[in-house]
N, C-alpha and C positions, 0 to 999 in steps of 0.2 A: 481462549475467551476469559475475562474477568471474572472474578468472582460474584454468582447470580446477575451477568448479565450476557451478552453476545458480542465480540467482534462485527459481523454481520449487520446488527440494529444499529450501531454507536456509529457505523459507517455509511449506514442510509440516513440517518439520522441528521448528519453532521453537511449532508446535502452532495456526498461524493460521490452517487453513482453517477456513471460517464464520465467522471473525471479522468484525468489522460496528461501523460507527460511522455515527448515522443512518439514512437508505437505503442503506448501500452496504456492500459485503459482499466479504470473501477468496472465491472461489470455490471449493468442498466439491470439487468435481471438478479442478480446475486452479487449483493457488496460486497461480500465474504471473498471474492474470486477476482482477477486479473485476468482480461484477457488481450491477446493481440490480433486485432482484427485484419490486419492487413497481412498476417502468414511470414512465414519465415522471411527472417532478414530486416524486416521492417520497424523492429522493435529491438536496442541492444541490453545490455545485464546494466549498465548505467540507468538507462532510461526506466528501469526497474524497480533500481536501488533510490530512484530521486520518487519513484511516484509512492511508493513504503517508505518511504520520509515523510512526505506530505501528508498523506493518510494520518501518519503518526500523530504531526506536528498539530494536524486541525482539529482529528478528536482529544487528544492531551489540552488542546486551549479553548476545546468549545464542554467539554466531558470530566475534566481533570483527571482521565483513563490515560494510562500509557502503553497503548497497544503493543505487544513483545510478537515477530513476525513468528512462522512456525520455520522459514528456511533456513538454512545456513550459509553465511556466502563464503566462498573458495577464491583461492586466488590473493594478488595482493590490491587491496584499495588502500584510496588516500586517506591519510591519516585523522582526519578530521569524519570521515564514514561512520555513523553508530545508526545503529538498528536494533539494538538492545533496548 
């Protein structure tokens, strides 16, 4: 969370809950949270790592916040990947 503010508010705020890239979805109930409604398989770690971009990118240009995720990602991504 920012300092004296919330991850969670800057992302309801910003008008993302439901938002959705793929399977994977801002949670309607908790912006703070990701979920994949359609269950295993239906949602891949790309489709993830694009909707934690977006998030990022819309409260950074609507908030001037740069949301830092709490995951770590594994593996190799393309080069141009940042979630920092």
């Amino acid at each position: 969370n920012p300092p004296g503010d919330y991850a969670g508010r800057l992302i309801e705020a910003a008008g993302l809950k439901g938002a959705a890239v793929g399977g994977i979805q801002v949670s309607r109930q908790h912006a703070n949270f990701f979920i994949n409604p359609g269950g295993a398989g239906s949602a891949s770690a790309a489709d993830v790592v694009a909707l934690i971009e977006h998030v990022q990118r819309t409260v950074e240009d609507r908030f001037g916040v740069r949301l830092s995720p709490e995951v770590q990602l594994v593996g190799e991504w393309p080069a141009g990947q940042r979630l920092a």
